[in-house]
MDAnalysis code that builds the backbone (N, CA, C; Angstrom):
import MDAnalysis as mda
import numpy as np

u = mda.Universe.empty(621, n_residues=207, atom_resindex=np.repeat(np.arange(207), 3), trajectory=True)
u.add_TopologyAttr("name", ["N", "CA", "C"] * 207)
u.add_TopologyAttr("resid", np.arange(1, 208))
u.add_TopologyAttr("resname", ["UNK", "UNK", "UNK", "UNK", "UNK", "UNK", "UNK", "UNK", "UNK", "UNK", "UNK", "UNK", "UNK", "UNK", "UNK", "UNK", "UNK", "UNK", "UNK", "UNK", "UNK", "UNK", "UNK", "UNK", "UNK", "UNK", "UNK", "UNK", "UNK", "UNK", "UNK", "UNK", "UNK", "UNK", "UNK", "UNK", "UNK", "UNK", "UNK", "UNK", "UNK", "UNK", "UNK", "UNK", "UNK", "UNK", "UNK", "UNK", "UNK", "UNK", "UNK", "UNK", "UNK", "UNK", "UNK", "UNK", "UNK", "UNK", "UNK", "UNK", "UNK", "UNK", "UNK", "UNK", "UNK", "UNK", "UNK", "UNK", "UNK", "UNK", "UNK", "UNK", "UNK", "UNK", "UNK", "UNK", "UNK", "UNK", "UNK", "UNK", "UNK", "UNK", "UNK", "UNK", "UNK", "UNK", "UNK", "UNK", "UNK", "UNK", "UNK", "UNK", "UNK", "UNK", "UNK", "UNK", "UNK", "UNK", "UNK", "UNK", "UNK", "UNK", "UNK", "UNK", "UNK", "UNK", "UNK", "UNK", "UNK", "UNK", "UNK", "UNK", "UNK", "UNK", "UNK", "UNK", "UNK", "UNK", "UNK", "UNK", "UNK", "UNK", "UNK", "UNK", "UNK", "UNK", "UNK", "UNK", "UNK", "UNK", "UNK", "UNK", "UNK", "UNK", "UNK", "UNK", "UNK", "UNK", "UNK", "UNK", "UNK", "UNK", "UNK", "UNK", "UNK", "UNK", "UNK", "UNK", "UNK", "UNK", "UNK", "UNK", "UNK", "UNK", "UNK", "UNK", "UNK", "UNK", "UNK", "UNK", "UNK", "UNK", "UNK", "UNK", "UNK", "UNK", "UNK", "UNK", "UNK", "UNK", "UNK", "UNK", "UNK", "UNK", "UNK", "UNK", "UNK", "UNK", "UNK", "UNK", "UNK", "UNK", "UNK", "UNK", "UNK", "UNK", "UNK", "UNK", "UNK", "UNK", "UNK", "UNK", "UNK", "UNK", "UNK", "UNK", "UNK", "UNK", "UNK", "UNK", "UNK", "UNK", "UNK", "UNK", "UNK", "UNK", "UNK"])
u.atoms.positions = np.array([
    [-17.844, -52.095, -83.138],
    [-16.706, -51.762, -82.276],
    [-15.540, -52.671, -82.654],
    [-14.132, -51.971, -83.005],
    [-13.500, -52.708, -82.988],
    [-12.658, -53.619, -82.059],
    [-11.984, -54.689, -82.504],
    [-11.002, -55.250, -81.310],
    [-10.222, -54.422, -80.410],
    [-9.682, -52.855, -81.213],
    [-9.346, -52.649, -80.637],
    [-9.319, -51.595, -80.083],
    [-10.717, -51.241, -79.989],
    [-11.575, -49.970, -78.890],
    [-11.879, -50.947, -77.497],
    [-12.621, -52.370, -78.004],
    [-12.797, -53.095, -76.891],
    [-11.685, -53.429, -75.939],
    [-10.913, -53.597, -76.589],
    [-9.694, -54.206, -75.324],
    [-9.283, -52.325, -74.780],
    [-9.594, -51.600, -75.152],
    [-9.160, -49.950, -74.165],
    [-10.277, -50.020, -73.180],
    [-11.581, -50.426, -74.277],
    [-12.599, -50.577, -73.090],
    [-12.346, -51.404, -71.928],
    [-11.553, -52.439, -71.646],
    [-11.570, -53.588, -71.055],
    [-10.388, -52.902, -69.892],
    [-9.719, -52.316, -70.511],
    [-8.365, -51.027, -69.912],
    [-8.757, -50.767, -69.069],
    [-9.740, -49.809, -69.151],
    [-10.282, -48.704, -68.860],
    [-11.292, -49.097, -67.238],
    [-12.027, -50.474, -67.961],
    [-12.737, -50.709, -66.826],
    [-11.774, -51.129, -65.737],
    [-10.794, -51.861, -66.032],
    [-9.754, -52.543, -65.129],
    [-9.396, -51.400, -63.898],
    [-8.573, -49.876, -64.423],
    [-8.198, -48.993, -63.957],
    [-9.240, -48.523, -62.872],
    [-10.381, -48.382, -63.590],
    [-11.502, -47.825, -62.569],
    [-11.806, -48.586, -61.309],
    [-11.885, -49.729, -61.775],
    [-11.981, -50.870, -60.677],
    [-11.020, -51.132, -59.638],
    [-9.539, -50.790, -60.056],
    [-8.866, -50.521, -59.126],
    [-8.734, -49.615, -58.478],
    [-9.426, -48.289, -59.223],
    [-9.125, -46.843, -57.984],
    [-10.591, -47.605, -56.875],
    [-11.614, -47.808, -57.390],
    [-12.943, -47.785, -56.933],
    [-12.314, -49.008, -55.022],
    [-11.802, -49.625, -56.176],
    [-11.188, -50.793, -54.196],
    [-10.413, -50.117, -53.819],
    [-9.072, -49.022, -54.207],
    [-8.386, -47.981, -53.201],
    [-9.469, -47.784, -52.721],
    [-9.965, -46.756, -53.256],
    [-10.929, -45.884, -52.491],
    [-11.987, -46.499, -51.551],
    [-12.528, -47.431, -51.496],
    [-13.324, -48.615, -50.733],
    [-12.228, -48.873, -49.487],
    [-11.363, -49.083, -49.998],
    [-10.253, -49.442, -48.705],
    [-9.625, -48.320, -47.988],
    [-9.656, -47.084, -48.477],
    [-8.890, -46.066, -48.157],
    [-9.927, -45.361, -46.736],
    [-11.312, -45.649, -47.189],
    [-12.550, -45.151, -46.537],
    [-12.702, -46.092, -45.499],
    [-12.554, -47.535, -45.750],
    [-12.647, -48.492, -44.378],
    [-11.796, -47.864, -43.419],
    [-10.633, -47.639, -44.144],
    [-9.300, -47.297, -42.869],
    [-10.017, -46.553, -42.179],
    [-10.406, -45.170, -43.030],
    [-10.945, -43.800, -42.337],
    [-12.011, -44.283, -40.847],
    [-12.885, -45.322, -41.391],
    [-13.654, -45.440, -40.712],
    [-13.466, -46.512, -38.789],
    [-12.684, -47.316, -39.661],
    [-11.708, -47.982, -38.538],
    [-10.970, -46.776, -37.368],
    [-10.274, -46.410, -38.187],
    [-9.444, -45.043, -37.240],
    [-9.962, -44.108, -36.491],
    [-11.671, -43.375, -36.934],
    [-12.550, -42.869, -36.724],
    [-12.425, -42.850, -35.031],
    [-12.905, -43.758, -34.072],
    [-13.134, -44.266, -32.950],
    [-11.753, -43.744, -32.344],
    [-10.418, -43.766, -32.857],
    [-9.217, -43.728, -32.056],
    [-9.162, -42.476, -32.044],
    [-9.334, -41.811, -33.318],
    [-9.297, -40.479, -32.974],
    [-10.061, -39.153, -31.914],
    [-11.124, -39.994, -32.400],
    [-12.803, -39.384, -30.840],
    [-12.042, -39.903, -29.306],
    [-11.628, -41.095, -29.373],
    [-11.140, -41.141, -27.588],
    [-10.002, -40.209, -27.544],
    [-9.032, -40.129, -28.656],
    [-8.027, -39.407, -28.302],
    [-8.361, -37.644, -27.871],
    [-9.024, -37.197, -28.676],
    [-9.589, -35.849, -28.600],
    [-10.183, -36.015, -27.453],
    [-11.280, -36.659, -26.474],
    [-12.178, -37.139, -25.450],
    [-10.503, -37.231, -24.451],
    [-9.929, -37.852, -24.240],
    [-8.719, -37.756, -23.621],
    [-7.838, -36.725, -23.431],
    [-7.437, -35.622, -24.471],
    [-7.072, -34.305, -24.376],
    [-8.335, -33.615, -23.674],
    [-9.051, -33.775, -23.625],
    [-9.854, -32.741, -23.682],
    [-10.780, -32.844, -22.062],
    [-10.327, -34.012, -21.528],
    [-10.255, -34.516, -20.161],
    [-9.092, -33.608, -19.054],
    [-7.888, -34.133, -20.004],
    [-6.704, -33.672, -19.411],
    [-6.774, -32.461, -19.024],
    [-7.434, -31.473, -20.273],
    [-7.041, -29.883, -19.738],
    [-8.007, -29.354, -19.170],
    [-9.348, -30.738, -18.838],
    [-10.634, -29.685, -17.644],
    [-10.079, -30.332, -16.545],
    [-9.563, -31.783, -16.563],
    [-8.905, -31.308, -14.636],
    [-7.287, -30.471, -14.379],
    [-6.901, -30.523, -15.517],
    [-5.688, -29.156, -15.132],
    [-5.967, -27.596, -14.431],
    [-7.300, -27.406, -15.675],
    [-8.140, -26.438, -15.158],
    [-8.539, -26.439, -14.249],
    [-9.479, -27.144, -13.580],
    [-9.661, -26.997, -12.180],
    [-9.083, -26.588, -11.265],
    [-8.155, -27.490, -11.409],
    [-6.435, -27.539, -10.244],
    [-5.929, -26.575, -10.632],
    [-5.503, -25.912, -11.203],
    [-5.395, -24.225, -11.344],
    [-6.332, -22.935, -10.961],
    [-7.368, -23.338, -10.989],
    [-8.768, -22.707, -10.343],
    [-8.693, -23.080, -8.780],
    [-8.182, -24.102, -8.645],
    [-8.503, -24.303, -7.272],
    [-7.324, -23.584, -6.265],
    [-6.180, -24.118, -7.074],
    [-5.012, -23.805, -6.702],
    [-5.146, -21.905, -6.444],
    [-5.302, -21.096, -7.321],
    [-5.146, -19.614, -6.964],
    [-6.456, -19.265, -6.488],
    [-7.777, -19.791, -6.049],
    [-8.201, -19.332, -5.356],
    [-8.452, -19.710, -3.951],
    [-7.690, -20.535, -3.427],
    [-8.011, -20.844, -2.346],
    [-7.724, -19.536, -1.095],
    [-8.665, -20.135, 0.242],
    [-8.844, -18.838, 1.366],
    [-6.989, -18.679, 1.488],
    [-7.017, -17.473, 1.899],
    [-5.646, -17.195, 2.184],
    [-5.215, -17.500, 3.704],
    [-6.307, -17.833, 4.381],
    [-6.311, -18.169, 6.010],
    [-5.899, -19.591, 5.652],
    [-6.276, -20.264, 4.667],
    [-5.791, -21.395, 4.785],
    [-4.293, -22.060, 4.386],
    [-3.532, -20.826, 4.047],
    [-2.297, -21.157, 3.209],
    [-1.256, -21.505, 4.279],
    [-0.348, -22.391, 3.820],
    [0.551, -23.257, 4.784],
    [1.891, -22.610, 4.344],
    [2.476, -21.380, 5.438],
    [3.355, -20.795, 5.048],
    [4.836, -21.209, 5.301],
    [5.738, -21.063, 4.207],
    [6.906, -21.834, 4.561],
    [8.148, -21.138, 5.550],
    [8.830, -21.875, 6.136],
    [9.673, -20.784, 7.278],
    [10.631, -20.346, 6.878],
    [11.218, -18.999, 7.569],
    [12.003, -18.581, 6.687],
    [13.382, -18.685, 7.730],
    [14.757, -19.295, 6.874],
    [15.650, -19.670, 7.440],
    [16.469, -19.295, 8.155],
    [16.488, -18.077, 7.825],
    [17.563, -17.140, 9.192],
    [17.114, -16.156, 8.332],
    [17.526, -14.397, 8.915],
    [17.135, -13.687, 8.645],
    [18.273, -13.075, 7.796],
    [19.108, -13.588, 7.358],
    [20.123, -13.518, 6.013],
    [19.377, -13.261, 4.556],
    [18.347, -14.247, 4.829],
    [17.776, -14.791, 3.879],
    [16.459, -14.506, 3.341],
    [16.291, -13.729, 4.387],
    [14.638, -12.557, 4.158],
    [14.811, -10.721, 3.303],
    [13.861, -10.879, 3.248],
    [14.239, -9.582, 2.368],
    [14.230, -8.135, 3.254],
    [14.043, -8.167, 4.785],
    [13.840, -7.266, 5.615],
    [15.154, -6.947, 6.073],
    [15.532, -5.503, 6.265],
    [16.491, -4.782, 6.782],
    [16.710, -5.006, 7.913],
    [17.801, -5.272, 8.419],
    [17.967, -5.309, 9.998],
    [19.133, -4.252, 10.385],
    [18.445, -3.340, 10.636],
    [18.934, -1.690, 10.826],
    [19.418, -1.524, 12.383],
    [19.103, -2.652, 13.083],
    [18.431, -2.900, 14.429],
    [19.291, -2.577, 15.328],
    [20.544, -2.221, 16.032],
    [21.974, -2.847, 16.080],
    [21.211, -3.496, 17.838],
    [20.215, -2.527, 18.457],
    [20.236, -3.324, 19.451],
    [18.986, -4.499, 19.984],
    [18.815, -4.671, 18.168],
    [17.809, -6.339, 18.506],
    [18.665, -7.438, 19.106],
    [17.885, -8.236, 20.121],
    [18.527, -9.487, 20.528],
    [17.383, -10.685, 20.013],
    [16.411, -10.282, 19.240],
    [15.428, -11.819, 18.414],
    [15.711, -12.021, 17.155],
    [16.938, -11.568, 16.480],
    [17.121, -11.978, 15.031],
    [17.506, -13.582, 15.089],
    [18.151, -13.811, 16.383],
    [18.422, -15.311, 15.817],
    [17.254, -16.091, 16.138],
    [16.356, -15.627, 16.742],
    [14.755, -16.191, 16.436],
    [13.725, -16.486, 15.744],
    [14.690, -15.355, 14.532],
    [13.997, -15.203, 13.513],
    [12.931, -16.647, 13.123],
    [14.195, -17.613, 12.950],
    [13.914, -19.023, 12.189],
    [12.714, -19.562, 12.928],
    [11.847, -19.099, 13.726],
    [11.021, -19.874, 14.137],
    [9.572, -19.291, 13.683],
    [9.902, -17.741, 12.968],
    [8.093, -17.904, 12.719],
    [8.251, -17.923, 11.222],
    [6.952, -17.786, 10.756],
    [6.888, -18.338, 9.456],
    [5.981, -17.100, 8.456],
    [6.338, -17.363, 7.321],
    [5.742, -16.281, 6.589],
    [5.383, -16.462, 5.672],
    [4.418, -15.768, 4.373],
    [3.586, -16.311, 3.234],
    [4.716, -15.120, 2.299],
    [5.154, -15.711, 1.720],
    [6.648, -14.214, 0.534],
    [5.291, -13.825, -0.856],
    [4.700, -15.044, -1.198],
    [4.000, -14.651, -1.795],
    [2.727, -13.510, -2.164],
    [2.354, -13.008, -0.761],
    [1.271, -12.290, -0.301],
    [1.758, -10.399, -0.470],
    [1.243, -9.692, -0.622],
    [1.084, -8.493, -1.277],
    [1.718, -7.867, 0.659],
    [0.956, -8.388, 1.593],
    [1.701, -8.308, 2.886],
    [1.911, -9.422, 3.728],
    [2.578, -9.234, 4.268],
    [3.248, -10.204, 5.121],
    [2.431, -10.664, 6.055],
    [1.787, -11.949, 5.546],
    [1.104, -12.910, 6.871],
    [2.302, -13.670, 7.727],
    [2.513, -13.680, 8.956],
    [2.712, -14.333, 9.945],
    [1.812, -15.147, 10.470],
    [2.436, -16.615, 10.543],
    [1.689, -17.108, 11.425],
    [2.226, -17.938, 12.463],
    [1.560, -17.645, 13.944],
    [1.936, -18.222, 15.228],
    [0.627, -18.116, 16.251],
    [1.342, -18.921, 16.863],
    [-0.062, -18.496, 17.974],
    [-1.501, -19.248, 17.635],
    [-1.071, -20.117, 16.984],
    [-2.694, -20.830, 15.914],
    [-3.136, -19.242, 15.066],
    [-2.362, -18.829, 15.153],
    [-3.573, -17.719, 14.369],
    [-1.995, -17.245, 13.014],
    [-3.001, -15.956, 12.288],
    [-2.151, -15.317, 11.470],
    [-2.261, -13.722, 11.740],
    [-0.674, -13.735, 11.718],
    [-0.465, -11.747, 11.786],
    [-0.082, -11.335, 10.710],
    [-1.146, -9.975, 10.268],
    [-1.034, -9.576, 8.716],
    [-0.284, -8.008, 8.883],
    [1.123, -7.756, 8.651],
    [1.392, -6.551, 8.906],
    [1.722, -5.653, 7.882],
    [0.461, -4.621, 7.795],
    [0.203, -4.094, 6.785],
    [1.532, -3.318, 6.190],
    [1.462, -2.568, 4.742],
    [2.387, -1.796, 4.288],
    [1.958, -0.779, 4.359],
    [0.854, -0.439, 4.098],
    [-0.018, 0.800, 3.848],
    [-0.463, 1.984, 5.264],
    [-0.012, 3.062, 4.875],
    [-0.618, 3.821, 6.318],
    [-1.813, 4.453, 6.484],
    [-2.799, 4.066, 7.488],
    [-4.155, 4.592, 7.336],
    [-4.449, 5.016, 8.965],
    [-5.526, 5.985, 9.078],
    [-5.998, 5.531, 10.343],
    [-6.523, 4.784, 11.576],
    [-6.667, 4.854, 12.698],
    [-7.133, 3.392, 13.258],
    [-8.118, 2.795, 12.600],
    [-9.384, 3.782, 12.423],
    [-10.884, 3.259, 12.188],
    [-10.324, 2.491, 10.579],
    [-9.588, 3.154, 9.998],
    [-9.269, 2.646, 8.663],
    [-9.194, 1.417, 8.306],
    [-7.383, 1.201, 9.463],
    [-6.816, -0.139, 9.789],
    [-7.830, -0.981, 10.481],
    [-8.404, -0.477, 11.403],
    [-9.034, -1.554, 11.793],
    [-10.504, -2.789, 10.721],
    [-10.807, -1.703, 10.140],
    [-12.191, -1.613, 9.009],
    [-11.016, -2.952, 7.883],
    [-9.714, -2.739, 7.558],
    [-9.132, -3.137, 6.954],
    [-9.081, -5.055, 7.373],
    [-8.488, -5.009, 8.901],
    [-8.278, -5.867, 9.552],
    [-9.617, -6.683, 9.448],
    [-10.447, -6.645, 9.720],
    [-12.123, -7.346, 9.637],
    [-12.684, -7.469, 8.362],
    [-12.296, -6.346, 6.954],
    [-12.111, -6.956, 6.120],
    [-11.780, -8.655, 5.816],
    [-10.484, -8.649, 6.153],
    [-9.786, -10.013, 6.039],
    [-10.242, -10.907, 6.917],
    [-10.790, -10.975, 7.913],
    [-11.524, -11.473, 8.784],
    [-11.134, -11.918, 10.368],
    [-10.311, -10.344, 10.684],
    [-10.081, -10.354, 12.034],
    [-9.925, -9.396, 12.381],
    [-9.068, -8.766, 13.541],
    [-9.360, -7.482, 13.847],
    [-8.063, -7.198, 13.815],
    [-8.168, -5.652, 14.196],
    [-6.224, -5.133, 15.119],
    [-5.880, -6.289, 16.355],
    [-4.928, -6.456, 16.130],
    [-3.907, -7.477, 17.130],
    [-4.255, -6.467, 18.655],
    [-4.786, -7.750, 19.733],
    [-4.469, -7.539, 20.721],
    [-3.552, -8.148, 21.905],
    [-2.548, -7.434, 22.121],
    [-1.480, -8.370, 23.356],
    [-2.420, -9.207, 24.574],
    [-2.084, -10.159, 24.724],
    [-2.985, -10.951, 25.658],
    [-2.328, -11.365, 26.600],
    [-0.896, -11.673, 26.377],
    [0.239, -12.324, 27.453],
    [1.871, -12.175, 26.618],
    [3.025, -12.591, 27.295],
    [3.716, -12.271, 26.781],
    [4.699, -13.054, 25.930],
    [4.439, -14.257, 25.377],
    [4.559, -14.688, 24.276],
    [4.476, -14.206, 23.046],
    [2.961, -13.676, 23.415],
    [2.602, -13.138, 21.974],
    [3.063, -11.756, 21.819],
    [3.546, -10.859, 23.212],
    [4.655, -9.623, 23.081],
    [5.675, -10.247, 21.993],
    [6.481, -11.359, 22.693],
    [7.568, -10.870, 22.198],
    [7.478, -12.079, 20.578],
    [6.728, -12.790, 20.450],
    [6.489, -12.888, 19.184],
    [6.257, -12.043, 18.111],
    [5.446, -11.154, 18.509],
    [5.593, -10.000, 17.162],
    [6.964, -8.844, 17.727],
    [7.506, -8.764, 19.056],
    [8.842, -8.004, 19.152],
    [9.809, -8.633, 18.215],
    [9.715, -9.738, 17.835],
    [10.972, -10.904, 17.018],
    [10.785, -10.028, 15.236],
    [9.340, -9.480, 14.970],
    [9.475, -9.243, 13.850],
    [9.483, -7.505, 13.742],
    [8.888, -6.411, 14.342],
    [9.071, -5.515, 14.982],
    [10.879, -5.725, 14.776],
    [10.951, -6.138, 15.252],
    [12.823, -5.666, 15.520],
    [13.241, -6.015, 14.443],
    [13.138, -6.746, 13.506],
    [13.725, -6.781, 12.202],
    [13.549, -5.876, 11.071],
    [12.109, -5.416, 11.351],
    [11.672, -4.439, 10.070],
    [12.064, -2.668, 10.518],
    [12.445, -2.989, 11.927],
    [12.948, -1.025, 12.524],
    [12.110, -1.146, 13.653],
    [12.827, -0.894, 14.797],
    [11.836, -0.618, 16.175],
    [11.686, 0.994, 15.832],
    [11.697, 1.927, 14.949],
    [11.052, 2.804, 15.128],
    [9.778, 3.128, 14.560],
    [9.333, 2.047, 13.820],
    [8.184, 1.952, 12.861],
    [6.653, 2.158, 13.930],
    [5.948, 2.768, 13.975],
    [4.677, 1.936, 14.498],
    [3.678, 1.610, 13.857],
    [2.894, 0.514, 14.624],
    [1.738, -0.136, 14.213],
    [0.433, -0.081, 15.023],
    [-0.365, 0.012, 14.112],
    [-1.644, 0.182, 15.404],
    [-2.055, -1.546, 16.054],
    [-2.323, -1.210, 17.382],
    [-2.977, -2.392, 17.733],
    [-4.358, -1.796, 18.190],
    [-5.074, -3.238, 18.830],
    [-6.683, -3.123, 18.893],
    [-6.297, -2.397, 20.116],
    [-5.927, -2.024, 21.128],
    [-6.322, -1.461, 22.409],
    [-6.470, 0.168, 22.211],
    [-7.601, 0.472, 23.090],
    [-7.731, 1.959, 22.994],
    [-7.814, 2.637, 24.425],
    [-7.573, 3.649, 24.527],
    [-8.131, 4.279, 26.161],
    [-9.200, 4.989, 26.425],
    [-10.208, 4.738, 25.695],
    [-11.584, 4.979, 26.031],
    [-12.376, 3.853, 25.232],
    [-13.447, 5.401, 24.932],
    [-14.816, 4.852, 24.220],
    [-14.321, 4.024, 22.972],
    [-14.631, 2.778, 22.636],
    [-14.480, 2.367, 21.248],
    [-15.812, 2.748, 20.620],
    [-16.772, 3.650, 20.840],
    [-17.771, 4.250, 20.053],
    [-17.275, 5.126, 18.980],
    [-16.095, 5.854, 19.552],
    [-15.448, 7.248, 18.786],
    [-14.168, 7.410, 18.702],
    [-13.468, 6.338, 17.689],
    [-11.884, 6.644, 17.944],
    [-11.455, 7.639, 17.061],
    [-12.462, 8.283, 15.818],
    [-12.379, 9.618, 15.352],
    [-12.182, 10.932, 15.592],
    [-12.375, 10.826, 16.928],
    [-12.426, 12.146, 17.937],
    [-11.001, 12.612, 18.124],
    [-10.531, 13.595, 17.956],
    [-9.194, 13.907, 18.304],
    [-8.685, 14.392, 19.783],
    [-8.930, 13.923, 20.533],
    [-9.510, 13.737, 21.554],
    [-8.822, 12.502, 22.111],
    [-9.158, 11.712, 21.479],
    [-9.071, 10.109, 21.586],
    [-7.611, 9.342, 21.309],
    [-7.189, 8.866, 22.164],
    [-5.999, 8.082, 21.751],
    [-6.243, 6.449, 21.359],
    [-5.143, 6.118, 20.551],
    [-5.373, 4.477, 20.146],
    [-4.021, 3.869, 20.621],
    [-3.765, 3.029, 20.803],
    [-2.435, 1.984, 20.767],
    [-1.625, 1.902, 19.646],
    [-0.336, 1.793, 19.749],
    [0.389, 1.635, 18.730],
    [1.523, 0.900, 19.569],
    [1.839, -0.400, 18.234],
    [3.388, -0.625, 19.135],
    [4.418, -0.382, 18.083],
    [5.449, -0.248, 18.970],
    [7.023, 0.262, 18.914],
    [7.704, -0.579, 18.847],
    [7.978, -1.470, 18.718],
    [9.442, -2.749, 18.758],
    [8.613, -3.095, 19.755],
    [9.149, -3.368, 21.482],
    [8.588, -4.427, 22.427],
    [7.900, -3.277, 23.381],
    [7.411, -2.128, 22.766],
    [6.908, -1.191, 23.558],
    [5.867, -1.037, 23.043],
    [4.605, -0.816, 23.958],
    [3.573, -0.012, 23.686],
    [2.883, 1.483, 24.147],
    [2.511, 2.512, 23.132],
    [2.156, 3.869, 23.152],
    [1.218, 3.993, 22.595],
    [0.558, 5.341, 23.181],
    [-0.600, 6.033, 22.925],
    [-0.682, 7.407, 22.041],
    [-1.246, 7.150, 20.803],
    [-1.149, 8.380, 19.765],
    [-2.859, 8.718, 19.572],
    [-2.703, 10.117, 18.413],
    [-3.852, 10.377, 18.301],
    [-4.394, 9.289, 17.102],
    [-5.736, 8.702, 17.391],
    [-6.336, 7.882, 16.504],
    [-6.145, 8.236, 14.803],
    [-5.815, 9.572, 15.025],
    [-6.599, 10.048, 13.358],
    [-5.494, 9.979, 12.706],
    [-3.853, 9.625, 13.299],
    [-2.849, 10.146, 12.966],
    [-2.836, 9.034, 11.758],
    [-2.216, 9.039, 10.895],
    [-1.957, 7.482, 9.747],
    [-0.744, 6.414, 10.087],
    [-0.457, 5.548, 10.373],
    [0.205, 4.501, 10.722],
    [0.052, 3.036, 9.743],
    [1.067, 2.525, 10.027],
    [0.621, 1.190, 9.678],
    [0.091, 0.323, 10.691],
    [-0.344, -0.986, 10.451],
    [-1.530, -1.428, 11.491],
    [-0.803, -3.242, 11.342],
    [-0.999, -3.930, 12.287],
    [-1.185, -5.405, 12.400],
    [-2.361, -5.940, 13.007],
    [-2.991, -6.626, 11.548],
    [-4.118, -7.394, 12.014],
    [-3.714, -8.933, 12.806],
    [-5.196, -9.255, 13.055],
    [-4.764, -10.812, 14.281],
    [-6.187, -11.231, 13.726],
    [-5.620, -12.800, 12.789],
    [-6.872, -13.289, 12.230],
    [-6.680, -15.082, 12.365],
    [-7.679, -15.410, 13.457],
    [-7.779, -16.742, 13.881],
    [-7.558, -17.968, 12.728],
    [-6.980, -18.782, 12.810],
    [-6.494, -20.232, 11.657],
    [-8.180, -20.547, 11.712],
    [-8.398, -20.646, 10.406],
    [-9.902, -22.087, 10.634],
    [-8.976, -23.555, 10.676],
    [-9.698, -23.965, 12.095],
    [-9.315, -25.216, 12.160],
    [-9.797, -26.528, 10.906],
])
C-alpha cells in the first residue's frame, strides 16, 4: 500500500467517524426529546376528553333543568302583539323563557309552561304533555290565570289552548259527546275534545 492510498485511508476513516458521532448525537437528542413529546401528546389528548365531556354534558342536559333567561320587554321578543286590547304587555318582563327550545318553555310558579306549536287533540296533547313529564295545565287560583293571560295576550287572545280540565268522565275524552277545556286569552271554554288545538303543558321544576 502506498503512502498515498494510506493517508485516503486515514481520510476516509476520519469522515466516517465524524458522521458515526453526528449520528450518535443526533439519536441522543431524539431520545432526550422522546419524553417531551409523549407528555405533550398525553396533554392534548387530555384537553379534548374533558372538552368532550363538557360538550356532552352541556347538550344533553334535562330540559326541566334549564335556567331560562328573561326576556326584556316585549319589543324584544319575537311574538306579535296584535292585541290592541291587552293590558299585561308591560308585564311581559317578568316571566321568563327558554328562545332556544323548539317550544316555548315558560317558567313561573316553581314550575314550567310548555306552549305547544303543534295542533292535536286533547288525548293527543295531553299524551304529549306527560311525555315531557307533566300534564295539561290546570288553573288552580288566580295568579296562575293571569300569569299565562300575560302570555295568551301577546301571542293573540284568539288562539286556543287545551287545558287539563274536562266536564265529565276523564275515562273517554274521545267521545264526541265529550267536551274538554280550552283557554282563550283570560277566558275559559268548552269545545269538542276531538277538535285539534294547540295545548299548554304544566311540568313541575325538580328541586
Amino acid at each position: 500500500m502506498s503512502k498515498h492510498d494510506t493517508s485516503d485511508h486515514i481520510y476516509d476513516n476520519t469522515i466516517w467517524m465524524k458522521k458515526d458521532s453526528l449520528g450518535n448525537r443526533k439519536t441522543t437528542r431524539e431520545k432526550k426529546c422522546r419524553p417531551v413529546y409523549i407528555i405533550i401528546a398525553v396533554l392534548l389528548f387530555l384537553s379534548l376528553l374533558v372538552n368532550g365531556v363538557l360538550a356532552y354534558l352541556y347538550f344533553t342536559k334535562d330540559k326541566n333543568m334549564l335556567h331560562c333567561e328573561p326576556v326584556t320587554n316585549c319589543s324584544n321578543s319575537d311574538h306579535e302583539q296584535d292585541s290592541p286590547g291587552c293590558t299585561y304587555e308591560e308585564q311581559w318582563s317578568s316571566i321568563n323563557y327558554c328562545p332556544d327550545l323548539p317550544e316555548q318553555w315558560l317558567k313561573g310558579n316553581d314550575r314550567f309552561y310548555v306552549f305547544s306549536n303543534h295542533n292535536k287533540t286533547w288525548s293527543s296533547s295531553r299524551k304529549h304533555c306527560q311525555d315531557l313529564g307533566g300534564d295539561l295545565v290546570i288553573i288552580n287560583n288566580t295568579e296562575e290565570k293571569e300569569f299565562l293571560a300575560r302570555r295568551l295576550c301577546v301571542t293573540g287572545e284568539s288562539d286556543l289552548y287545551w287545558a287539563g280540565n274536562s266536564d265529565g268522565n276523564w275515562a273517554d275524552p274521545d267521545s264526541k259527546q265529550h267536551n274538554c277545556a280550552v283557554l282563550k286569552g283570560n277566558t275559559q271554554e268548552d269545545i269538542s275534545c276531538l277538535r285539534e288545538e294547540r295545548s299548554i303543558c304544566e311540568i313541575p321544576c325538580l328541586q
